[in-house]
N, C-alpha and C positions, 0 to 999 in steps of 0.2 A: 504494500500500500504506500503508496506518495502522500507525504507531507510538504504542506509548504510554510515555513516562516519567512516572517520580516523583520527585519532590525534595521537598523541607521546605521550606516557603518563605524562609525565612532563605537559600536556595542557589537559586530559582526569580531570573532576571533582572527587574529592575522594567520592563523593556519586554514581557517574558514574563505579568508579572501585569496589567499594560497592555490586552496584550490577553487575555487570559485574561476581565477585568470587563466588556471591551466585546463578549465572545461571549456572556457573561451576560445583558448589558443584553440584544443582538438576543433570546436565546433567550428570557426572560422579556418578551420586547416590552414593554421600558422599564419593569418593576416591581421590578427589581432594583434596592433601595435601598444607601444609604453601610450602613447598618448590616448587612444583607444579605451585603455582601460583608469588611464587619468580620468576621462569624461565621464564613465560610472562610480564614478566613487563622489560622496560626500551627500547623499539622497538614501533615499530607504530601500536596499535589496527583497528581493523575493528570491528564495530558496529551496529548490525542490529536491528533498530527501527521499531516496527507498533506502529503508533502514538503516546505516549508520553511511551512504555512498551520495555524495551531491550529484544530482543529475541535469538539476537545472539551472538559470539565472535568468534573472532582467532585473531590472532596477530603476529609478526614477529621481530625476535630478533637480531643483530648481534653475531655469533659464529666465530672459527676457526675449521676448518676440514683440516684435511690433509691427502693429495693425493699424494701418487709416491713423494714421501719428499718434497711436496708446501704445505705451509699453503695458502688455502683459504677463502676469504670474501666472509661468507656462512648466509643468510638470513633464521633463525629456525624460523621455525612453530611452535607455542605454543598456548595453550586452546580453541583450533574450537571445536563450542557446540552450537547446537541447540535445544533451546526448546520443546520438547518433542511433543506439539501438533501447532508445527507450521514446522515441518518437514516434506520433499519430498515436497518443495513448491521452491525449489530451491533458496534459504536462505543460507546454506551455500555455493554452488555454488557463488554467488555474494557476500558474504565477500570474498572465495580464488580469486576470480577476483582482489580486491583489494589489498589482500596480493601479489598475482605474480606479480602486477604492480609493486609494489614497490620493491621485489625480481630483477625482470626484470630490475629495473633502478638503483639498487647500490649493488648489489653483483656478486659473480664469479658463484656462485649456490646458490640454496635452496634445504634445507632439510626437513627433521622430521619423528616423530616417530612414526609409526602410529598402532593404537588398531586393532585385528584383524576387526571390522565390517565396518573400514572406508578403509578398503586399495583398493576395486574395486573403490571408490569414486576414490583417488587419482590417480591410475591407469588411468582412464578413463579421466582425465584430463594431461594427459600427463606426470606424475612423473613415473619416473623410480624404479624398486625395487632394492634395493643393491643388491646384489649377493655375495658378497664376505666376509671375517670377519670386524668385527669391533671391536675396541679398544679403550681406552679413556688415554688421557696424565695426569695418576694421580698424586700426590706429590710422590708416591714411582715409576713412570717411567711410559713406556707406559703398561697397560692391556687390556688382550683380555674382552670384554664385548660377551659371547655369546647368554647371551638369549636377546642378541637383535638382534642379527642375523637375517632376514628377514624379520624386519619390519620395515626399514629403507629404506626410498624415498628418490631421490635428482631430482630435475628441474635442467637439467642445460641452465646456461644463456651463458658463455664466454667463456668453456672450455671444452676440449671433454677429456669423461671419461671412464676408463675400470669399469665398474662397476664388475669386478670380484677382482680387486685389494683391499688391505686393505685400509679402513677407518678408521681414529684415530676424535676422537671428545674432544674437549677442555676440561677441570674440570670444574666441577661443582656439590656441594651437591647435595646427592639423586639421583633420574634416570640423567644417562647422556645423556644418549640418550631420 
């Protein structure tokens, strides 16, 4: 039976976030960079245990997005990675259960980035696909980001959204999005 917990990672064991990176690595078959796993850490992990073995991850970060000139308190999805042979057992399904809980209870939306093989998952749980460009507020002003153009989800919680309008995403080394 799969359990899943959350914790903040400040209360996550560093032998827990240990392996937590090295399920990442397998699941991204070694693309998952230092920076990568910089951008999951410091928001609240979801954890999927079959008895004493981590099987899962994802986890949720606070960003700034900006919409129609509002910065919003926007809840990122970072490193959802399942096991290789413990997948279509709906495992990740019940970590995003636990990420949109917490999404759902202290931000304006959730977002992320998603790989082309997971975007029907997302979809089918109700994340919207941008439509429209995106951008990121770098140290030299705002830039258009466009190969990220269409793979970019938002849940929204509080706010109703033109998804054809521009989205700006906060700085941050490496993929901004």
């Amino acid at each position: 039976m799969v359990k899943i917990a959350t914790a903040h990672t400040a209360y996550v064991e560093p032998v827990v976030l240990r392996a937590a990176r090295a399920l990442l690595d397998d699941v991204f078959c070694g693309e998952m960079t230092d920076d990568d796993w910089e951008h999951a850490l410091g928001g609240i992990h979801a954890l999927a245990w079959e008895d004493d073995v981590l099987i899962g991850h994802a986890s949720v970060i606070q960003r700034r997005l900006w919409l129609g000139g509002r910065a919003l308190r926007t809840g990122y999805v970072e490193g959802v990675g399942v096991r290789a042979d413990r997948r279509r057992r709906g495992v990740a399904a019940a970590l995003l259960d636990e990420i949109e809980r917490v999404i759902r209870g202290a931000y304006d939306l959730g977002a992320l980035g998603s790989t082309d093989m997971a975007m029907g998952f997302y979809a089918a749980r109700g994340w919207q696909l941008w439509q429209g460009p995106s951008s990121a507020l770098t140290p030299r002003g705002i830039e258009r980001t466009p190969d990220d153009d269409g793979g970019i989800y938002v849940l929204p919680v509080s706010v109703e959204l033109d998804l054809t309008a521009e989205i700006t995403a906060d700085w941050r080394d490496a993929d901004v999005w």
